[in-house]
C-alpha positions, 0 to 999 in steps of 0.5 A: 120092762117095769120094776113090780113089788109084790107082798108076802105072808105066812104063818106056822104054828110052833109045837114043842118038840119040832125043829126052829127053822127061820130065813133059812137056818136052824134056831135053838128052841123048845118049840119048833114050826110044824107044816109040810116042808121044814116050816120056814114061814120067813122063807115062804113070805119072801117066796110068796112075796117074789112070786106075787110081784113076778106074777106067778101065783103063790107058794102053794100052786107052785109047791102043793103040800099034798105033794111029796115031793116037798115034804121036808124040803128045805125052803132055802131050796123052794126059795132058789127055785123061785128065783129061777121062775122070776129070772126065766120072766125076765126079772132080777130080784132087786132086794126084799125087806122082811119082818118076823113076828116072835116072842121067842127066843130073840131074833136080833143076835141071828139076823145077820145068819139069816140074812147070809143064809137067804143072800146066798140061796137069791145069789144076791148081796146081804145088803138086798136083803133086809130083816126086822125082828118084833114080838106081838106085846103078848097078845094073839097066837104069836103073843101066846107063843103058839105060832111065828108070822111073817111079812115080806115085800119084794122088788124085781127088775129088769 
């Protein structure tokens, strides 16, 4: 068996009002992510990311949102659940690095929340996960405080 990487990236829009869920814990915000589960675009990234190097699809084939199922489900759940298809491939996670892009609030002082909150839903170290936090110099829809973005990469092993 052969180490895989895979790549992952999503967005959501940010609504006042809605709660501001990222890798897996809740942030105080006037605005929040909007979609059909709780929104968590770093935690999708990461999924799409390991289900991309396991070969698997993407978030969506695995959890439609036009399922109710999944209708305001917790990502730390889904992201569980695809670790779970990763190991019944054959495969462990080796770690995943991550970067958000937010103008705000600040991610810094919740990295370290966030990195726990995922370790413990993978059942890897903290040290396996990396999180790197950016704003987008005020331009684009991150710029303009209308969304939140997310890449991840991932690598698994035998």
């Amino acid at each position: 068996m052969k180490y895989r990487i895979g790549f992952g990236y999503d967005v959501h829009q940010l609504k006042e009002g809605e709660d501001l869920v990222l890798g897996g814990i809740h942030l105080e915000h006037s605005r929040g992510t909007v979609g059909h589960s709780d929104a968590d675009a770093l935690l999708h990234a990461i999924c799409d990311a390991l289900l991309g190097a396991a070969n698997l699809g993407d978030i969506g084939q695995n959890f439609p949102d036009t399922s109710a199922d999944f209708k305001n489900i917790d990502s730390k759940v889904l992201l569980r659940d695809v670790v779970g298809l990763v190991h019944k491939k054959g495969y462990k996670v080796g770690n995943i690095d991550c970067t958000v892009c937010l103008e705000k609030p600040k991610l810094t002082p919740h990295i370290d929340a966030m990195k726990e909150a995922i370790a413990n839903a993978m059942d890897v170290n903290s040290e396996d996960v990396s999180i790197k936090a950016t704003t987008n110099e005020k331009m684009g829809f991150v710029g303009r405080e209308d969304g939140v973005a997310a890449y991840a990469v991932a690598l698994i092993g035998p």
